[in-house]
C-alpha positions as CSV (number, residue, x, y, z in Angstrom):
1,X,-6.7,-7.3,10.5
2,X,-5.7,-5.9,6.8
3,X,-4.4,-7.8,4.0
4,X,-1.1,-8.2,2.9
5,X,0.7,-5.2,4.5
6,X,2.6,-3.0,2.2
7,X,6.5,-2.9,2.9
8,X,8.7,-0.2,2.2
9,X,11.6,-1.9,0.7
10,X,9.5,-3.2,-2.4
11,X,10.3,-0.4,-4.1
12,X,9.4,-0.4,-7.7
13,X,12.2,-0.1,-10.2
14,X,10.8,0.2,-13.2
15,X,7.4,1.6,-14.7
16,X,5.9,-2.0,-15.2
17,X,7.1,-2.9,-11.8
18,X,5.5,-0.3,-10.8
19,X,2.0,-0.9,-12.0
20,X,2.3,-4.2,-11.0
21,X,2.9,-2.7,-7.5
22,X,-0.3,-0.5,-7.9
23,X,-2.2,-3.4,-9.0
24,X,-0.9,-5.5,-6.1
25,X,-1.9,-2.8,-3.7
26,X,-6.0,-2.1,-4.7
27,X,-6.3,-6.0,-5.7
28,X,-5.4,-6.9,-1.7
29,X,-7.8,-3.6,-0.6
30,X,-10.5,-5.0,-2.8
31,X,-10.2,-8.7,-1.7
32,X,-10.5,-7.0,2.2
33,X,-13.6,-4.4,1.3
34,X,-15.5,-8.0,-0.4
35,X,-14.6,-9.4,2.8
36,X,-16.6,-9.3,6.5
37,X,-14.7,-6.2,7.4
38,X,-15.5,-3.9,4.0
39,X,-18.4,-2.5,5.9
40,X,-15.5,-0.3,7.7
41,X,-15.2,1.7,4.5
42,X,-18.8,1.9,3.8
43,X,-19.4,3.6,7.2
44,X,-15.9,6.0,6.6
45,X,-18.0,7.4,3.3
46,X,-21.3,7.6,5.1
47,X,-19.7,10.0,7.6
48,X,-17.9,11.8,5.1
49,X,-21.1,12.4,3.0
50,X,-23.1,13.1,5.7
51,X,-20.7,16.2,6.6
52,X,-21.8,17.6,3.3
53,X,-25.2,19.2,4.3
54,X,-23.6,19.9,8.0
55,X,-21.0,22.4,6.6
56,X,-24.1,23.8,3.7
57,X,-26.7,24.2,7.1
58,X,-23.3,25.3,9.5
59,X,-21.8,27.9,7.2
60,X,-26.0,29.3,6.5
61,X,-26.1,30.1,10.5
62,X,-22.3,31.3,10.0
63,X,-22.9,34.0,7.3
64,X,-26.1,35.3,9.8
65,X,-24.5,35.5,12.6
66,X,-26.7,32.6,14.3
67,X,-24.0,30.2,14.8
68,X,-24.9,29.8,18.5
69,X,-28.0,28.1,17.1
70,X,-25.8,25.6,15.2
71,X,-26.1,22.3,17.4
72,X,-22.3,21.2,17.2
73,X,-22.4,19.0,19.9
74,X,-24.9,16.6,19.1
75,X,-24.2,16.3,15.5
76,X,-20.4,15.6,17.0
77,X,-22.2,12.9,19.1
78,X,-24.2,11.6,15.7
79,X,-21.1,12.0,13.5
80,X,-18.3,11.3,15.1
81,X,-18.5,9.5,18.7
82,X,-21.2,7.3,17.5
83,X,-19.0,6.2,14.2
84,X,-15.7,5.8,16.4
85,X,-17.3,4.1,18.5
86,X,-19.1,1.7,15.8
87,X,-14.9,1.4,14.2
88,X,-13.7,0.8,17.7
89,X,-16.1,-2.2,18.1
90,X,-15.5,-3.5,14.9
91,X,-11.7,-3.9,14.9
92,X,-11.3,-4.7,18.1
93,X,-13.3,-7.9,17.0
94,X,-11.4,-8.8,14.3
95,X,-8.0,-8.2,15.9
96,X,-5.8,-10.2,18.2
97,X,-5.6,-7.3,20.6
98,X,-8.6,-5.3,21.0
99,X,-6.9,-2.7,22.7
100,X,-5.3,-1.2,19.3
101,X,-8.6,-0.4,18.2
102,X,-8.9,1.9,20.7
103,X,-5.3,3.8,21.0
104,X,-5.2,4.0,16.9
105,X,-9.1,4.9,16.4
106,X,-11.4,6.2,19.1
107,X,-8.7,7.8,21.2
108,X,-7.4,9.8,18.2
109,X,-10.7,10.5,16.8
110,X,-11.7,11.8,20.5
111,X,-8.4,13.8,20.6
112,X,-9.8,15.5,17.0
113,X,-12.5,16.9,19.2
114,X,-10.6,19.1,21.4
115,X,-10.9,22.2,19.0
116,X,-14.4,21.9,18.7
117,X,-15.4,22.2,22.6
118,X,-12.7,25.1,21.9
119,X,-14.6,26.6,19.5
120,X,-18.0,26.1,21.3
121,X,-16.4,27.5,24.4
122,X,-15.3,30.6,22.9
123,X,-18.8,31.2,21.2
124,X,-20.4,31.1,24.1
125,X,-18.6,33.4,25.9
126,X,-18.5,35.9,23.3
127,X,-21.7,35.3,22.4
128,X,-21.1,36.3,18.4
129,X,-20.3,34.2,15.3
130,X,-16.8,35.0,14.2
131,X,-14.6,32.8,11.9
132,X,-12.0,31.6,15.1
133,X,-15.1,29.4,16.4
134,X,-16.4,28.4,13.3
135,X,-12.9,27.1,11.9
136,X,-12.2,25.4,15.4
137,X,-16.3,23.5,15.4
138,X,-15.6,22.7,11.8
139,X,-12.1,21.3,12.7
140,X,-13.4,19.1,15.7
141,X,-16.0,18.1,13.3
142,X,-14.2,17.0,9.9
143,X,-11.3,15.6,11.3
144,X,-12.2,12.6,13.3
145,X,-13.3,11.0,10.0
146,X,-9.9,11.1,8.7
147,X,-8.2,9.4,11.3
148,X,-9.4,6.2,10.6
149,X,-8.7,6.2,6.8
150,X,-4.6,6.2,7.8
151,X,-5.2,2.6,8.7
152,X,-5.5,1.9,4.7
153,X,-1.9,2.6,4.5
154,X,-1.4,-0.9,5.3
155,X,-2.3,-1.7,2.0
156,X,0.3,0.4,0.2
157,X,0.7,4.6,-0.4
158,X,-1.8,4.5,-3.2
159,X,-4.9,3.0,-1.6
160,X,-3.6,5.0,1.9
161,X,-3.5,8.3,0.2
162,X,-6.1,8.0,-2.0
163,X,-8.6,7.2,1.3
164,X,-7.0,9.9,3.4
165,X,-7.6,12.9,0.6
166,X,-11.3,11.8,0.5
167,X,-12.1,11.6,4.2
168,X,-10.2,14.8,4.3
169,X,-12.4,16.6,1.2
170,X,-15.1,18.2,4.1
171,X,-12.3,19.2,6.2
172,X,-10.3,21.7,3.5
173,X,-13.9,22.7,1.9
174,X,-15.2,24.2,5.3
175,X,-11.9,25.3,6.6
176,X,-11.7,27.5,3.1
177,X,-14.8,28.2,3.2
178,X,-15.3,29.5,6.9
179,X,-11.6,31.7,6.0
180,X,-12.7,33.0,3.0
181,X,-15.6,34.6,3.8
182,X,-16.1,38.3,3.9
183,X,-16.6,39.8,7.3
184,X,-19.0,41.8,5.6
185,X,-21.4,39.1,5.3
186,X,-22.2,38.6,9.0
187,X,-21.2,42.0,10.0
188,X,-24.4,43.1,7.9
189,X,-26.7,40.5,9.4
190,X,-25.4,41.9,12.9
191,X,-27.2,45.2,11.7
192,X,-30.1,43.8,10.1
193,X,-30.6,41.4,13.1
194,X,-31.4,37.5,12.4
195,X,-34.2,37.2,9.7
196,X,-36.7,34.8,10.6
């Protein structure tokens, strides 16, 4: 499926073995993103982009107490089941067994979703925005993304890690956001009522 896989025990011993190792690393990544299965990557960064304006319009209804309105299950179904199942596909047709697609990618990325349904569960019983629910949609949102980018580990620490801290920018950026925010700020649009 991925270029030449990186192995552990080529450990760099010097500084210009070690650039040479670097080099060796994004030079196989870029041969495979010029190649029939870079479109992978392009669809990773669409998602990730896309969940941009979601947190923006999510933490608006947040901070007025209208997060019930927020429709976190079909921008999950938009977002996230549609793309895992798009990755799922796609590997599984460019692999000698299909089935790892699914037990490394779309089972995962459904697994990511538990603390969402958590999080609209609990909103719906308590009827309220509070930050528990937020953080938990926001989690079952942001994270499925990142489980595909471990797969770029194959290529070496550098590409891996580098892939995995960009998927993973939405996640930290709503998760502080939702857990910074004063309680002030939706308390007072409990009191004022939801402006129209």
């Amino acid at each position: 499926m991925w270029a030449t896989p990186y192995s552990p025990n080529r450990m760099p011993t010097t500084w210009t073995s070690f650039l040479s190792e670097w080099g060796t690393e994004w030079g196989n990544f870029e041969n495979w993103l010029r190649g029939d299965q870079g479109w992978i990557l392009y669809v990773m960064l669409l998602v990730v982009l896309s969940l941009i304006p979601v947190l923006i319009v999510m933490f608006y209804k947040y901070s007025r107490n209208r997060l019930g309105s927020f429709p976190a299950l079909p921008t999950w179904a938009l977002l996230d089941l549609l793309p895992s199942l798009l990755l799922t596909f796609g590997l599984a047709a460019h692999t000698p067994s299909p089935i790892f697609a699914v037990f490394y990618v779309f089972i995962p990325a459904l697994v990511c979703t538990v603390p969402l349904l958590a999080g609209v569960s609990i909103l719906q019983q308590r009827q309220r925005t509070g930050r528990l629910p937020a953080i938990l949609i926001w989690l079952g949102l942001a994270l499925p993304p990142v489980v595909p980018a471990y797969l770029f580990f194959s290529f070496g620490p550098s590409v891996g890690t580098t892939l995995i801290l960009l998927s993973a920018a939405p996640l930290f950026a709503g998760l502080i956001a939702f857990a910074a925010a004063r309680p002030s700020v939706y308390r007072a649009a409990q009191e004022t009522g939801p402006s129209v």
